[in-house]
Structure formats: C-alpha cells, structure tokens
C-alpha positions as CSV (number, residue, x, y, z in Angstrom):
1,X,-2.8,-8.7,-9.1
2,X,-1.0,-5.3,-9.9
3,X,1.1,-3.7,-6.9
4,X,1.9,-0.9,-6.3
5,X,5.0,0.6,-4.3
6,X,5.6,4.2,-3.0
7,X,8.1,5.9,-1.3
8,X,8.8,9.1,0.1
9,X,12.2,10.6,1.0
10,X,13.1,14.1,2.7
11,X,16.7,14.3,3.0
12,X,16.6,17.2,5.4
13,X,14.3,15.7,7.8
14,X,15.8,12.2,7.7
15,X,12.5,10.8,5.8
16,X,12.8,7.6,3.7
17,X,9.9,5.6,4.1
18,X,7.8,3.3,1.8
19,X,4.0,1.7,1.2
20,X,3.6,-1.3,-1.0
21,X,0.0,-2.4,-1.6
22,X,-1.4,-5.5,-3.4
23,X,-5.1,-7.0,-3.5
24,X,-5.0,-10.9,-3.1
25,X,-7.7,-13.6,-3.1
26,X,-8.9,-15.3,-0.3
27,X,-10.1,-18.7,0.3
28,X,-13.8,-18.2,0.9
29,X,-14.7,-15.9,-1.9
30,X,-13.0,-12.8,-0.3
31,X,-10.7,-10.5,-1.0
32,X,-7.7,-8.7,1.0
33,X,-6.3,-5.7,0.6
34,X,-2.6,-6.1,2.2
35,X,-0.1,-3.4,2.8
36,X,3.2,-2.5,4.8
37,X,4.9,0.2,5.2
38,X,7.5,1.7,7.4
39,X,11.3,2.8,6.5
40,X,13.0,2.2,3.4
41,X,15.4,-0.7,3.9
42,X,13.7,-2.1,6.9
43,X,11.2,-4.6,7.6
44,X,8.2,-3.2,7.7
45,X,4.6,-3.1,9.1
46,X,1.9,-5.3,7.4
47,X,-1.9,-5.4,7.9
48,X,-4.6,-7.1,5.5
49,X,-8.1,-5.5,5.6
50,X,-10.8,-8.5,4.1
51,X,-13.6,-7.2,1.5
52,X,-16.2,-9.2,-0.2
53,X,-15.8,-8.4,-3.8
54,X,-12.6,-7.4,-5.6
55,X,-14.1,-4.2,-6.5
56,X,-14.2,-2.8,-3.0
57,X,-10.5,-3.8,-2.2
58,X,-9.2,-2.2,-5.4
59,X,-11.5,1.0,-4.3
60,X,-10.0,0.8,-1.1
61,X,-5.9,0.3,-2.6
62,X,-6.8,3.1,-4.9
63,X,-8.1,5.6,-1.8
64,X,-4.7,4.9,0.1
65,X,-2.9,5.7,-3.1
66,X,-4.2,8.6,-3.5
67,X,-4.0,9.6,-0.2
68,X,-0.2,9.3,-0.1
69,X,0.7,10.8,-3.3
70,X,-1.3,13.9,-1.7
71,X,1.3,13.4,1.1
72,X,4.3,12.9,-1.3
73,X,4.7,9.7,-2.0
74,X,5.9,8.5,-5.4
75,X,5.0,5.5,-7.8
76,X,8.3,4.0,-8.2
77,X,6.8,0.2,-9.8
C-alpha cells in the first residue's frame, strides 16, 4: 500500500511535527487506516481506524491529507 508522510515545521514557534498514514489489510476482510503523528524525531502517537472495503480507508487517508496540507503540512515521500 502507498504511504504517505507529512511534516510541518515553524522555526519561530518551535513547530516540527509529522503524520505518516498507510492503509493495511486486515484479517477478516477489513481494512485499517493506521496513522501517527506527533514531533519530528520522537516516537509518536498511533491509532488504526477499521473500514470494510478499501475504498473507504483510502477516502478516509485522503480526507486527513487534505486536511493537513490545508494546515501546512508537506508531502515529503
């Protein structure tokens, strides 16, 4: 599956944070959508959110994306 990894940095305000998102395959014919985030260089924060086709999960990865680009975030891979 394609990731994708953002990040967002604001040297005056100290900001250097990133968002990686991938959609995976589950074992009952599910999908997940799994992301973390938090600051660059640091572990960070990781939640899965289960759909039932691949479809939806991508829709969902691709709402979040565009969400933080709106708020600055960058594609780096």
């Amino acid at each position: 599956m394609t990731r994708i990894y953002l990040e967002r940095h604001d040297p005056d305000q100290n900001l250097h944070r990133f968002y990686y998102l991938h959609v995976t395959p589950g074992l009952f014919d599910d999908w997940s959508l799994v992301r973390e985030w938090g600051r660059v260089g640091s572990p960070g924060t990781v939640r899965k959110d289960w759909f039932d086709t691949e479809g939806e999960a991508l829709a969902a990865r691709q709402l979040l994306v565009d969400a933080k680009r709106k708020k600055g975030y960058r594609t780096l891979v």
